[in-house]
C-alpha positions in Angstrom: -3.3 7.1 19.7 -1.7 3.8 18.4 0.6 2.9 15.8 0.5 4.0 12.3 3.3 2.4 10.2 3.5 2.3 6.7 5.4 1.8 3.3 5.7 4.8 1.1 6.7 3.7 -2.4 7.5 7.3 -4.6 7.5 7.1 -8.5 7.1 9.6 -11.0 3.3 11.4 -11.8 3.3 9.3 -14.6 3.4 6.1 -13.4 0.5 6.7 -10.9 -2.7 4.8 -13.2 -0.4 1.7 -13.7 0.9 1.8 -9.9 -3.2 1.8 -8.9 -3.9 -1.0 -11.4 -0.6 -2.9 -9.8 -2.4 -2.1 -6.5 -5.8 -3.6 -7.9 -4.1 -6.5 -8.4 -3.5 -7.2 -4.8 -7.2 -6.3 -3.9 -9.2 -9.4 -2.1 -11.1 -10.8 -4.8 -14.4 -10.9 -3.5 -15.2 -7.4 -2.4 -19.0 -6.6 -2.3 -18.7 -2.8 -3.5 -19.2 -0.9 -6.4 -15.5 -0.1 -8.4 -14.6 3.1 -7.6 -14.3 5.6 -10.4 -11.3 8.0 -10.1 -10.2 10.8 -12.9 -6.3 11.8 -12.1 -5.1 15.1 -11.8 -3.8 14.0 -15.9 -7.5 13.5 -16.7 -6.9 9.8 -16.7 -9.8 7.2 -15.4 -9.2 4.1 -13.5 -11.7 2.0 -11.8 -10.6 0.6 -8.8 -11.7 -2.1 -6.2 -11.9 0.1 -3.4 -13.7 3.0 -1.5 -12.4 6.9 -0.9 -13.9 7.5 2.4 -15.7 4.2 2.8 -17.8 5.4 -0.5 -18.2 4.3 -4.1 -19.1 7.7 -6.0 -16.5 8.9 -8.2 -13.8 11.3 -7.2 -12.4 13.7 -9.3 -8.7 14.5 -8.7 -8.0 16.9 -11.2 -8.1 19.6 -8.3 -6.3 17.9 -5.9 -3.1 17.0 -4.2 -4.3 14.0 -2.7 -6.0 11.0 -3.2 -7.4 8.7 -0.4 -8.6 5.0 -0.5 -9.2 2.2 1.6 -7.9 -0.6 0.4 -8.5 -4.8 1.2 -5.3 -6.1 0.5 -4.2 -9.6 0.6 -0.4 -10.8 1.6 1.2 -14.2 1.0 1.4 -16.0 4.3 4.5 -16.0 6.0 4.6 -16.5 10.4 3.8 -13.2 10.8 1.0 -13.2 8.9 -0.2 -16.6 9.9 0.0 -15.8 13.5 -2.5 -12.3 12.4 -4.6 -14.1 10.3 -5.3 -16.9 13.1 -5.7 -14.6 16.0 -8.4 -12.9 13.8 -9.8 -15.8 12.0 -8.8 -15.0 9.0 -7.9 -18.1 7.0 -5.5 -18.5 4.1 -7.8 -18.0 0.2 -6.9 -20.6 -2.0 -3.8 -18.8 -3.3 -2.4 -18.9 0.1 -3.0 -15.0 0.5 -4.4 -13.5 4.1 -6.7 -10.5 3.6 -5.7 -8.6 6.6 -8.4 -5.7 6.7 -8.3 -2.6 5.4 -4.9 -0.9 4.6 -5.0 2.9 3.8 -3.3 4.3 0.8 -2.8 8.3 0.9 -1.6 9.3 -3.1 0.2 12.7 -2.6 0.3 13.4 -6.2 3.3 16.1 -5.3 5.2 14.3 -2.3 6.2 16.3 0.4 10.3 14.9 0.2 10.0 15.6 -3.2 7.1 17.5 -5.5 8.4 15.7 -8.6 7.7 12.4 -7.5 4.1 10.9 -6.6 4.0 9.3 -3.0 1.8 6.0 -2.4 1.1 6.2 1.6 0.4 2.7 2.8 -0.4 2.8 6.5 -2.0 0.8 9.0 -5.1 1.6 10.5 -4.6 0.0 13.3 -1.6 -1.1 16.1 -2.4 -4.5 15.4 -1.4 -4.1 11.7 1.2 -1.7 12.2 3.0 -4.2 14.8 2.4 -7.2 11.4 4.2 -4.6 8.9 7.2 -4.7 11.0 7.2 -7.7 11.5 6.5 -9.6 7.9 8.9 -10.1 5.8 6.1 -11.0 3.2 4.2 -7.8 3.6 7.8 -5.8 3.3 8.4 -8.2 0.4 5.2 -7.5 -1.3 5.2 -3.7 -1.0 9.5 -4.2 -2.5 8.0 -6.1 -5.2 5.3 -3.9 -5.8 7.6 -0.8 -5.9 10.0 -2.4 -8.3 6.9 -3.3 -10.6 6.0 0.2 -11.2 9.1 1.7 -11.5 9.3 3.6 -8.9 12.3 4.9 -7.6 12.0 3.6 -3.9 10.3 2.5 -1.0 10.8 3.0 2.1 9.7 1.5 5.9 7.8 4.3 8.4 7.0 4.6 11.6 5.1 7.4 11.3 7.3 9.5 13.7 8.3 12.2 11.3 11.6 10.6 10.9 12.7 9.9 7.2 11.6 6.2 7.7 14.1 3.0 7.2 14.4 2.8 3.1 14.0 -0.8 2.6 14.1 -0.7 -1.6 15.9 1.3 -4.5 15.9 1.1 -8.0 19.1 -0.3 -9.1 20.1 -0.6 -5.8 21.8 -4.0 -3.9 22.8 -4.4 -0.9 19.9 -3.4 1.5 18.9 -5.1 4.8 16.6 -8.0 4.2 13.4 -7.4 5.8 13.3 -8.5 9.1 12.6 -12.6 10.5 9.4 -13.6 11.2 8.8 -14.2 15.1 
């Protein structure tokens, strides 16, 4: 089995249809599926532009813990991600993003740290992309940014190894590592 690191960004339940639409926002534009319809466990609806299981029919999360999408996100170009995007031919889009491939996003709408908060599980399907979310400070940047945006309370770096993960981003919080150099 290979890699499968990821950032996990917990907010409150609350937050969860604007932290979705924040996460639209980062979507590759040109995505040839259907949005995906999505009630929340709240009764809210949100359309997204991505699949739950590589399918466009709604899902219905009013019964459920979890919510799973795969996502085509884009990342500002930085070496690391110039160095992915070339070995895999994937050229800069006009706003100098790299759409990487497919990112998966797990919501826990009761996290398993903390059933109060709402986890957004970003993780790497494969090595290749794990190895890039180490390694990119824009990617680690992005997610930051992304967490501050929606208020949520922090993020955090993981490896996937059970360990609580390198937290990398708190509200109200100064003084944390920098996200590491690009090679």
């Amino acid at each position: 089995m290979g890699l499968t690191y990821g950032y996990d960004i917990y907010l409150r339940p609350w937050n969860v249809a604007g932290a979705l639409a924040a996460v639209a926002e980062l979507a590759a534009p040109s995505r040839d599926v259907p949005p995906l319809h999505v009630t929340l466990p709240d009764g809210e609806r949100i359309a997204l532009p991505f699949t739950s299981g590589f399918d466009s029919e709604p899902v219905d999360c009013s019964g459920s813990e979890t919510l799973d999408l795969d996502t085509s996100l884009m990342f500002p170009v930085d070496d690391a991600v110039r160095a992915y995007g070339e070995s895999y031919g994937l050229p800069p889009e006009e706003d100098g993003r790299v759409r990487i491939g497919y990112v998966y996003l797990t919501v826990r709408f009761r996290s398993f740290l903390d059933p109060g908060y709402t986890a957004l599980e970003f993780w790497a399907p494969t090595s290749g992309i794990s190895r890039l979310f180490e390694r990119s400070a824009s990617i680690r940047k992005t997610f930051t940014d992304l967490a501050a945006a929606v208020g949520a309370e922090c993020c955090q770096f993981d490896v996937g190894d059970g360990s609580p993960g390198e937290l990398c981003w708190v509200r109200g919080e100064a003084g944390f590592p920098p996200a590491p150099p690009s090679p």
